[in-house]
C-alpha positions in Angstrom: -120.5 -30.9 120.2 -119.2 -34.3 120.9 -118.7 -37.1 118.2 -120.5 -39.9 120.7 -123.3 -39.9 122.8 -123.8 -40.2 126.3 -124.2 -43.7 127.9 -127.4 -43.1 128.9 -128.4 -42.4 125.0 -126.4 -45.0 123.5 -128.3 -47.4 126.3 -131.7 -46.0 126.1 -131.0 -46.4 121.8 -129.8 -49.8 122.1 -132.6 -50.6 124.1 -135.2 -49.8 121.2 -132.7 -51.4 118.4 -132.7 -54.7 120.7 -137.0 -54.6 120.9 -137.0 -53.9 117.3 -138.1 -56.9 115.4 -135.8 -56.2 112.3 -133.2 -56.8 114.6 -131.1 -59.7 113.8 -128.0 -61.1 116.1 -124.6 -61.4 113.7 -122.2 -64.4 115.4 -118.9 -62.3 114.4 -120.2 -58.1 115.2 -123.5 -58.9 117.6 -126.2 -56.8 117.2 -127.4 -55.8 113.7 -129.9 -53.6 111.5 -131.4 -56.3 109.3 -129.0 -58.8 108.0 -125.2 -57.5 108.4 -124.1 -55.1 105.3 -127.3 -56.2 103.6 -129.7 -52.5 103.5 -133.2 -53.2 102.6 -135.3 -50.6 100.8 -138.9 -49.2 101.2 -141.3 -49.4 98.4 -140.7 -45.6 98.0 -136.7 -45.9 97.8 -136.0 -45.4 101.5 -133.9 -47.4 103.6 -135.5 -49.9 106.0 -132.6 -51.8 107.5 -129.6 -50.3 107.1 -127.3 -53.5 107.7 -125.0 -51.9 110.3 -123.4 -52.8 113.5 -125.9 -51.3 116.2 -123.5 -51.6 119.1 -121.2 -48.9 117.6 -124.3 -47.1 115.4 -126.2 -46.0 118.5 -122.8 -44.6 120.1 -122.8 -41.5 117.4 -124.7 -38.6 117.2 -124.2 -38.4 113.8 -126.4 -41.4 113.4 -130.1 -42.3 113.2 -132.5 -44.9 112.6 -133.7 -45.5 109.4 -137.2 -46.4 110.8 -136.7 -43.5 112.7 -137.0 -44.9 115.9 -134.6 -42.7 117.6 
């Protein structure tokens, strides 16, 4: 299986991470999950934002949403 996505996943994820209203625009690494290296946590312990760089997030299988959103 192969570490990154297809284009058309890592677009069609963006996409949803750029609608999301969590979303916040970093000046140094662009798109983010919340404010940059800052997670935010559910009232049951969860992650809401994770704080991470979206543009290279959504490229990786591996990854997922924490809203679970895609």
């Amino acid at each position: 299986m192969p570490l990154q996505a297809t284009k058309e996943k890592h677009d069609q994820r963006l996409k949803i991470c750029k609608d999301c209203k969590h979303s916040r625009v970093n000046k140094i690494v662009g798109l983010t999950c919340g404010e940059f290296l800052q997670p935010t946590y559910s009232e049951n312990g969860d992650v809401f934002t994770c704080g991470c760089n979206l543009t290279l997030k959504t490229k990786f299988f591996s990854q997922a949403c924490p809203q679970k959103k895609w």
